[in-house]
C-alpha positions as CSV (number, residue, x, y, z in Angstrom):
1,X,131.0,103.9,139.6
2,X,129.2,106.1,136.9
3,X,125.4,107.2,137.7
4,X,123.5,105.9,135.0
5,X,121.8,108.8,132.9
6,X,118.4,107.7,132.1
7,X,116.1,109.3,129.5
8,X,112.5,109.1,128.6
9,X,112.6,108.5,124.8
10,X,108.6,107.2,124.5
11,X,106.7,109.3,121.5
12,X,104.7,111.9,123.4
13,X,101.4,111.4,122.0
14,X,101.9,107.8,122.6
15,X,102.3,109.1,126.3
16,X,99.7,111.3,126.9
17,X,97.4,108.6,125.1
18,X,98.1,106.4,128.5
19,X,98.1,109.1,130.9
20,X,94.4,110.1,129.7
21,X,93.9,106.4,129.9
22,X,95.0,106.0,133.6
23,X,93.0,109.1,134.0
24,X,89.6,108.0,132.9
25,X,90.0,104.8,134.2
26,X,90.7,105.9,137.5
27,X,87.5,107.7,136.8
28,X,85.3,104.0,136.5
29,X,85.5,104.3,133.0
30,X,86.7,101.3,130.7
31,X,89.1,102.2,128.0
32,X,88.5,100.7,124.6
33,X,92.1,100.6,122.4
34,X,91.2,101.0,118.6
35,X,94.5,99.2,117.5
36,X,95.7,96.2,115.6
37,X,95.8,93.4,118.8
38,X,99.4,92.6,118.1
39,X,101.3,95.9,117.4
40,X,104.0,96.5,119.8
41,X,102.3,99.9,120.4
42,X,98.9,99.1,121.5
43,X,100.1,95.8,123.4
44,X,102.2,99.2,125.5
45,X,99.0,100.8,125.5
46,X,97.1,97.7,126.8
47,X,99.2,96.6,129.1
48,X,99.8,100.2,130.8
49,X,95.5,100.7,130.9
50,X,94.9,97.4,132.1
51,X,96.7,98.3,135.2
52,X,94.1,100.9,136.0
53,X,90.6,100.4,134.6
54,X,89.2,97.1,133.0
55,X,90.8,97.2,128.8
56,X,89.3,95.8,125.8
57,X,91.2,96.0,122.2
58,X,88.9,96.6,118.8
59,X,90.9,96.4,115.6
60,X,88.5,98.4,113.2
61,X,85.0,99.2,112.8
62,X,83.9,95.3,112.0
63,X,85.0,94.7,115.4
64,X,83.4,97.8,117.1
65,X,79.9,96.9,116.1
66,X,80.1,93.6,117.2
67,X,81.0,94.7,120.7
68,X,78.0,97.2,120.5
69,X,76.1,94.0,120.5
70,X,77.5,93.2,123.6
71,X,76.8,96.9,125.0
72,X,73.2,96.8,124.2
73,X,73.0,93.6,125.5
74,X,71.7,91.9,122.3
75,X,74.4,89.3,122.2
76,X,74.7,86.4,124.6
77,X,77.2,87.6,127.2
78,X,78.9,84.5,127.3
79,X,79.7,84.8,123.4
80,X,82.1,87.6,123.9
81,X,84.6,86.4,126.0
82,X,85.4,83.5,122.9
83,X,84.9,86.4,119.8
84,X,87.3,88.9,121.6
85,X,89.7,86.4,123.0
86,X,93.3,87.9,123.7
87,X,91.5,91.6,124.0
88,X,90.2,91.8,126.7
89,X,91.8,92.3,130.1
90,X,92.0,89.6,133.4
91,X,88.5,89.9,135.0
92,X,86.7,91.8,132.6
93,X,83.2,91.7,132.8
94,X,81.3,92.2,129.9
95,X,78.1,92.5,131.5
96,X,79.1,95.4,133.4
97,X,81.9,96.8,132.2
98,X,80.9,98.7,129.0
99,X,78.5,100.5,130.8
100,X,81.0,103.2,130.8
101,X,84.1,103.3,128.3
102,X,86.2,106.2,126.5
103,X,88.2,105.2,123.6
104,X,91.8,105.9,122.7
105,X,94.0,104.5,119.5
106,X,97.4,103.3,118.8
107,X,98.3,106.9,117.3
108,X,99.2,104.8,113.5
109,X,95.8,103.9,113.0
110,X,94.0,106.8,111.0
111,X,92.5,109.2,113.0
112,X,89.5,109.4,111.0
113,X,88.4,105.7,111.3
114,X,89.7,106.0,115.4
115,X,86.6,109.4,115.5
116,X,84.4,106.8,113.5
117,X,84.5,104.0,115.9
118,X,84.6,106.9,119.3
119,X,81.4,108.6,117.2
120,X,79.9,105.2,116.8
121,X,80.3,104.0,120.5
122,X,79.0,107.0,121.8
123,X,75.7,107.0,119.8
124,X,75.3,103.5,120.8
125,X,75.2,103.9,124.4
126,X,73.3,107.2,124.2
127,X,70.5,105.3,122.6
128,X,70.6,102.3,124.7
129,X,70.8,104.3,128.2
130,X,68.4,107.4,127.0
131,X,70.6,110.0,127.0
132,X,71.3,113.7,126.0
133,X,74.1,115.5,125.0
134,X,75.0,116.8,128.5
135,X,74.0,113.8,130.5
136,X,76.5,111.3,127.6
137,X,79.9,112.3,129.6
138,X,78.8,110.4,132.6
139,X,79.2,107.2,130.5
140,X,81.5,108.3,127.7
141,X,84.5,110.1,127.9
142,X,85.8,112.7,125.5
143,X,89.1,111.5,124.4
144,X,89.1,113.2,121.2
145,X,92.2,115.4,122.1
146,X,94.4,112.2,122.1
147,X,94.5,111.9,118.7
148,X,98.3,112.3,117.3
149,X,98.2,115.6,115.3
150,X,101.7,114.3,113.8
151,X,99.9,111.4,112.0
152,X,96.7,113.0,111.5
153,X,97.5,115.9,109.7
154,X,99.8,113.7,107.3
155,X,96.6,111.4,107.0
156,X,94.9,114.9,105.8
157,X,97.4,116.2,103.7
158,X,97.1,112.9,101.9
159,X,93.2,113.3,101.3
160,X,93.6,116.3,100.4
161,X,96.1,115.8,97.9
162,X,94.4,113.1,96.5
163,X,92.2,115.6,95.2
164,X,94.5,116.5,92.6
165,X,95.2,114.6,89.4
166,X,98.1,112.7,89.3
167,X,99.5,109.4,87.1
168,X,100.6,107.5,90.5
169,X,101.8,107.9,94.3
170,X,104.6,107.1,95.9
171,X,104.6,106.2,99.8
172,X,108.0,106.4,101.2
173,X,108.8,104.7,104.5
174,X,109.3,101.5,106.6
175,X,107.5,98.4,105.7
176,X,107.0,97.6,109.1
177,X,105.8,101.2,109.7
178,X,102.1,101.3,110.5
179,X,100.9,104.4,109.8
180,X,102.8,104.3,106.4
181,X,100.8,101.6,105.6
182,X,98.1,103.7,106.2
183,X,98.9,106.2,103.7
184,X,98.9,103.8,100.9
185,X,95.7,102.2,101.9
186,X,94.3,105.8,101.6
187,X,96.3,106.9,97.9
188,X,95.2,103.1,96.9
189,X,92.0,104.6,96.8
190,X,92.5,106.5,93.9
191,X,95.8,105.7,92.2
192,X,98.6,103.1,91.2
193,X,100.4,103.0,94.3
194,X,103.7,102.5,95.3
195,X,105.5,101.6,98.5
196,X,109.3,102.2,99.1
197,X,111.5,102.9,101.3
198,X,114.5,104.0,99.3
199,X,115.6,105.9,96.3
200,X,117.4,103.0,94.8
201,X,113.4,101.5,94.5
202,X,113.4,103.5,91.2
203,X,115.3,101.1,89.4
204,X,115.4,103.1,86.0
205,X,112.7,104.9,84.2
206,X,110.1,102.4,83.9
207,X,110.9,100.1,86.7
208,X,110.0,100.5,90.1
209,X,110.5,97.8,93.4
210,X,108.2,98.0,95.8
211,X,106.3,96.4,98.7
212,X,102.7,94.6,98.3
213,X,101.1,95.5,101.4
214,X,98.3,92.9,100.7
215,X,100.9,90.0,99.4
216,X,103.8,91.3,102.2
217,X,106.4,90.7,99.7
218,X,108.4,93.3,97.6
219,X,108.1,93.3,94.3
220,X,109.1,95.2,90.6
221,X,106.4,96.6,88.6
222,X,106.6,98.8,85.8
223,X,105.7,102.8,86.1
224,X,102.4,104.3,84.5
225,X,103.9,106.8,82.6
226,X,102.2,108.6,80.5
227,X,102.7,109.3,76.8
228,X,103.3,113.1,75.7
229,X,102.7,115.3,78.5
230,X,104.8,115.4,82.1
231,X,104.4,113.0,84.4
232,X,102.6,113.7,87.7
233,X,103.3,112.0,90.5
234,X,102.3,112.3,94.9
235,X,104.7,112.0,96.7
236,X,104.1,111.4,100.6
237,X,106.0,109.6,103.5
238,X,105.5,108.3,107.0
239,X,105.2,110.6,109.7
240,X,108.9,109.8,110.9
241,X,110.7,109.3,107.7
242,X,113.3,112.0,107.2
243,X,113.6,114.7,104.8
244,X,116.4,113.6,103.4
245,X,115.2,110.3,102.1
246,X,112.3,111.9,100.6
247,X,114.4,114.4,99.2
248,X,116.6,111.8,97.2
249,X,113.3,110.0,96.0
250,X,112.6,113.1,94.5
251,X,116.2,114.0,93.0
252,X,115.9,110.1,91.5
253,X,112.9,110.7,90.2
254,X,113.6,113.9,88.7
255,X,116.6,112.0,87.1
256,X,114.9,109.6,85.6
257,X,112.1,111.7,84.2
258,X,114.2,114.1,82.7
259,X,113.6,117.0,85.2
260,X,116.9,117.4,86.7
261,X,117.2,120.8,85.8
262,X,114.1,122.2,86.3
263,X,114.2,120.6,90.0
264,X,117.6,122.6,90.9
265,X,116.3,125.5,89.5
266,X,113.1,125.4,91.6
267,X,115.4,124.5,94.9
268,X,117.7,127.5,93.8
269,X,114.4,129.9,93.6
270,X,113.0,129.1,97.0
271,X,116.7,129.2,98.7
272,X,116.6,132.5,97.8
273,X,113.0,133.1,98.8
């Protein structure tokens, strides 16, 4: 018989989120999982924590304030165990297990609104148990170094090129992909926005088919273009999406636009470069 070869293929910053997990709550602290409740990869996260330390998910900021009721003691304790139903792990105690918590993500989310919920938490229980700066880290744990670097600095990127004028965006990846999704919640905020996750999406040169993230259905809508002066478009794709894809969204486009040559003449300059 053949030895089976077996590899290791979780994300690593997926990893090292549950290893500082197990960590901490080895360390009597409870882990709070910023996550949507039913993604495959906090469930992962969830279930691996759970083993070690009591585990409650929160799914966005909404949530997060609402179980700072419960940390302050301000709610009625018996409330909780109804409004976070399927969150919370076997046994959890609510009236003394958020005494001391650290808060990791489902690396998707957007790092920025995972720091807002850890920033949030941690003022919370500072107030409620009188505390300073040094004396905080014997009830909240620093777990800002868990953040995925991968999907954050795609999530800035994005901010940052939403700073520049442009007619549209397109978002290029997996429908089912969360932190694509979060990318086009973030460009919604300022432009026409368009989900795809081919090159054929561009239909022609007004026609695009593309995913409603709000209706979860695709759908064909017809491009902003502008009259009389180049088009401008952001272009931006999910944190595993490959180069190539993105690279024939942006051929297609260029076809479509007219731009053809100018594109192959820019690629030819920086091949050289």
């Amino acid at each position: 018989d053949i030895e089976p070869t077996l590899y290791n293929t979780t994300c690593p910053f997926v990893e090292k989120v549950w290893n500082r997990s197990e960590k901490i709550g080895k360390d009597g602290y409870t882990i709070v999982v910023h996550g949507k409740p039913k993604h495959e990869e906090t469930r992962a996260t969830f279930s691996h924590s759970k083993a070690h330390t009591p585990t409650i998910v929160v799914k966005d900021m909404k949530q997060a304030e609402r179980l700072a009721a419960y940390i302050t003691r301000s709610e009625d304790p018996a409330q909780f165990y109804t409004e976070f139903e399927g969150q919370y792990s076997r046994g959890f105690n609510v009236e003394t297990d958020l005494d001391r918590i650290g808060v990791v993500n489902q690396t998707t989310m957007l790092a920025s609104d995972t720091q807002g919920i850890a920033d949030y938490l941690k003022q919370v229980i500072a107030k409620h148990f009188d505390l300073n700066e040094l004396s905080i880290k014997d009830r909240f744990a620093d777990t800002r170094d868990t953040l995925c670097y991968a999907t954050n600095d795609n999530q800035t990127a994005v901010s940052n090129m939403l700073d520049v004028e442009a007619d549209f965006a397109l978002v290029i990846g997996g429908y089912n992909s969360s932190n694509t999704s979060h990318l086009v919640e973030l460009c919604e905020l300022k432009l026409p926005t368009y989900f795809i996750n081919h090159e054929d999406c561009l239909i022609d040169d007004h026609t695009i088919r593309h995913f409603d993230l709000h209706g979860h259905k695709e759908m064909d809508s017809t491009l902003p273009l502008p009259a009389g002066r180049p088009v401008r478009v952001l272009i931006t794709s999910g944190a595993s999406c490959p180069d190539s894809l993105v690279e024939r969204v942006v051929f297609r486009m260029s076809l479509l636009t007219g731009n053809k040559d100018e594109l192959m003449a820019v690629q030819d300059e920086l091949s050289r470069s």
